[in-house]
C-alpha positions in Angstrom: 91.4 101.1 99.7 91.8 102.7 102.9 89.3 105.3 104.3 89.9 108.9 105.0 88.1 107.9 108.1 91.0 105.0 109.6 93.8 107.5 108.3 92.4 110.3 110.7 92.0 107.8 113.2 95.5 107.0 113.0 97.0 110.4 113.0 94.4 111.7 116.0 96.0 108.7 117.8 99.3 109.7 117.5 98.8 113.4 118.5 96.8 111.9 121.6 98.8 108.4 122.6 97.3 108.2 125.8 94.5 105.4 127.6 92.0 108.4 128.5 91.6 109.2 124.7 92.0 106.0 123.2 88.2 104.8 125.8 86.8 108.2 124.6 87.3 107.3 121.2 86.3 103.5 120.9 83.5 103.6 118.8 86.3 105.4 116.4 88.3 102.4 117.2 85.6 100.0 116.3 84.9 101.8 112.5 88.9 101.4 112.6 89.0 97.5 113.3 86.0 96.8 110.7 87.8 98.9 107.7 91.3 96.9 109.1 89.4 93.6 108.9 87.9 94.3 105.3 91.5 95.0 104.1 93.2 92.4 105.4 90.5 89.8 103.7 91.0 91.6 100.8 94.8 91.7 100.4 94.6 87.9 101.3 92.1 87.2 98.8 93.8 88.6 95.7 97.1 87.6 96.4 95.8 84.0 97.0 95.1 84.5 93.1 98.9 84.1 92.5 100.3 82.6 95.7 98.1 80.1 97.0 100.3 78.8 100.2 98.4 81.8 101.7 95.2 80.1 101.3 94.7 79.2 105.3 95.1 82.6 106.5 93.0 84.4 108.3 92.7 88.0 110.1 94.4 87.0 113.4 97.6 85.6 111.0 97.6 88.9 109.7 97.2 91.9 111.8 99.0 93.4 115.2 97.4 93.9 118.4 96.7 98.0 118.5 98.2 97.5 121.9 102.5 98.7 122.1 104.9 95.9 123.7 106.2 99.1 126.3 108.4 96.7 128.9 111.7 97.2 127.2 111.2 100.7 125.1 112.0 104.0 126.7 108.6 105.1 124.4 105.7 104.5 126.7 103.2 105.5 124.2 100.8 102.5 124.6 99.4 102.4 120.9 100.9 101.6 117.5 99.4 104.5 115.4 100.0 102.4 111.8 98.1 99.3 110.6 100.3 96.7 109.5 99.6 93.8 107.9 101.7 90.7 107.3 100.9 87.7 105.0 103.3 84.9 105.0 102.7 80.6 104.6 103.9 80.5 107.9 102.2 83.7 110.0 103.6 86.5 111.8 104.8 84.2 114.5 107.1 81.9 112.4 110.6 82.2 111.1 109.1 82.1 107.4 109.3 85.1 104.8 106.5 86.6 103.8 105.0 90.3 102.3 103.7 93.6 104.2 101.9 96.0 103.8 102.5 99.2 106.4 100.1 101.6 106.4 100.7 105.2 107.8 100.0 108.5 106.8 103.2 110.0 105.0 105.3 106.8 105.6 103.0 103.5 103.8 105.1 100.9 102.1 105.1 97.4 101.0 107.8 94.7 101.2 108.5 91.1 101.0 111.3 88.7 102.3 112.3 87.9 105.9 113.1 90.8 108.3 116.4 90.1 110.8 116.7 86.4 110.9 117.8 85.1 113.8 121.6 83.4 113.5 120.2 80.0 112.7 117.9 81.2 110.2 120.8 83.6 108.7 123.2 80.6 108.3 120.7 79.1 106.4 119.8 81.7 103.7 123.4 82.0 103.4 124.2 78.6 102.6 121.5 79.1 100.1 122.8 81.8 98.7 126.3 80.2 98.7 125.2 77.3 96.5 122.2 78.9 94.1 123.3 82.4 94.0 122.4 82.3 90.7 118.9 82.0 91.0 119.1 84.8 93.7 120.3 87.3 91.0 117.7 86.1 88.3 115.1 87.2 90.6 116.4 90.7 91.3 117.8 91.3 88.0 113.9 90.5 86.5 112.9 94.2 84.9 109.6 94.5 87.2 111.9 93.6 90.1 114.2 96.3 89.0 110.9 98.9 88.0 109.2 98.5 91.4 111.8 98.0 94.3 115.0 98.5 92.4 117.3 96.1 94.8 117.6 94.6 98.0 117.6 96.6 101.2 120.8 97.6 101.5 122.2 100.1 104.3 125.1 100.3 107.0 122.6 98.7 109.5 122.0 96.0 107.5 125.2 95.1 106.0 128.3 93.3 107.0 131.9 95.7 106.6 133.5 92.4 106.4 132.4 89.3 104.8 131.0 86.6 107.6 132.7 83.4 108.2 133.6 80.7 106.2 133.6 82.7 103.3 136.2 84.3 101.1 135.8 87.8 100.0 136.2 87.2 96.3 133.2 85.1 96.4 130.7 86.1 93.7 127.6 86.4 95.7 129.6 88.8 98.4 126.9 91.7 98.1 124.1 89.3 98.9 126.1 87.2 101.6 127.0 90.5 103.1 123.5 91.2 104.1 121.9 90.5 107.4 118.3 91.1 106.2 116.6 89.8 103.1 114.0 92.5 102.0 112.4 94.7 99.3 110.7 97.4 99.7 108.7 99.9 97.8 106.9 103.6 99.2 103.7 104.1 98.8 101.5 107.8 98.3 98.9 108.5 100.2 97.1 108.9 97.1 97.8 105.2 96.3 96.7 103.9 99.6 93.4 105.5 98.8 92.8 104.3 95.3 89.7 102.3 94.6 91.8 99.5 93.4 94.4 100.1 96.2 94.0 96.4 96.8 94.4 95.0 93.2 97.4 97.3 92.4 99.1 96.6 95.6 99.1 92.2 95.5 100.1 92.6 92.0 103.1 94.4 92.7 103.8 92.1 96.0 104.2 88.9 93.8 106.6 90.4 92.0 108.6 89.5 94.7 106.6 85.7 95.1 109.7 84.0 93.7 112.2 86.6 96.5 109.7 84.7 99.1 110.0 81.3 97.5 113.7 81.4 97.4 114.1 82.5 101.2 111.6 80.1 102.2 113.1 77.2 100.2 116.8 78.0 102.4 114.7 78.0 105.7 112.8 74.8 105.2 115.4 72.7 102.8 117.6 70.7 105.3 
């Protein structure tokens, strides 16, 4: 579960998103980094229980620096004020899919898949999709698929108006070749982020979307 105590943490950070505070408040930060720790091992160790090429990770795979990359944003706050953590065969500095889990006060979610591929990585999950669509549309069609995260993301930001090249646009996968992110994604209560079994309940409804992962994966690591 997550504590009271990290949530306040959190929200006290983002009404105060300045270096002055954040040194007056370390020891806060500390109790913060511990509870952040204890979830992450976890998270990993039950959904190892059903997905074991997460077996090798460890904290440092999973977590963000607190610290904001501020040299291109026009937002100079220097904190992130949400823990984030993301699980993936590959860690978070590979091309590989792989779930989350977002933590924020008002705003927590979980997802799986790959998030903005770069072109190379995008030609490949379409060339996928192009020649096993099928199998694509098993796994979103499955009723706990459908139960928990309904579809695919699908938005104007992350959706083609026209189909992309080399394909035609009667081809029968042209909603899932139209897409230029692979994700699902489900909300999460506050209430559910600070269940007892938060941790249980969450992994089992993250591989759901194991075979989402597999099939992504398989495109960006089949040559």
């Amino acid at each position: 579960m997550v504590t009271q105590a990290s949530l306040d943490f959190l929200n006290d950070l983002k009404n105060n998103n300045h270096r002055d505070w954040f040194q007056a408040n370390q020891k806060r930060y500390d109790a913060y980094k511990k509870g952040y720790k204890q979830l992450v091992a976890d998270l990993v160790a039950e959904l190892i229980k059903g997905d074991e090429t997460l077996s090798q990770l460890e904290f440092k795979d999973c977590s963000f620096r607190i610290n904001r990359d501020i040299r291109f944003s026009k937002d100079k706050s220097p904190y992130k004020t949400n823990m984030g953590i993301w699980m993936s065969a590959g860690t978070k500095n590979t091309n590989l899919a792989g779930y989350y889990v977002h933590i924020e006060q008002g705003a927590s979610f979980i997802a799986a898949g790959i998030h903005w591929p770069d072109a190379a990585d995008l030609k490949k999950v379409r060339r996928e999709i192009d020649g096993f669509h099928e199998d694509l549309e098993v796994i979103v069609d499955d009723p706990k698929f459908k139960q928990l995260f309904g579809d695919l993301d699908k938005d104007e930001n992350n959706m083609l108006k026209t189909m992309p090249k080399g394909f035609t646009k009667d081809h029968p996968a042209i909603g899932f070749l139209k897409l230029k992110s692979f994700t699902a994604t489900a909300k999460l209560t506050d209430k559910e982020i600070q269940d007892k079994d938060f941790v249980k309940k969450t992994a089992k409804k993250l591989l759901v979307l194991k075979p989402l992962v597999e099939f992504l994966n398989r495109a960006l690591t089949t040559e």
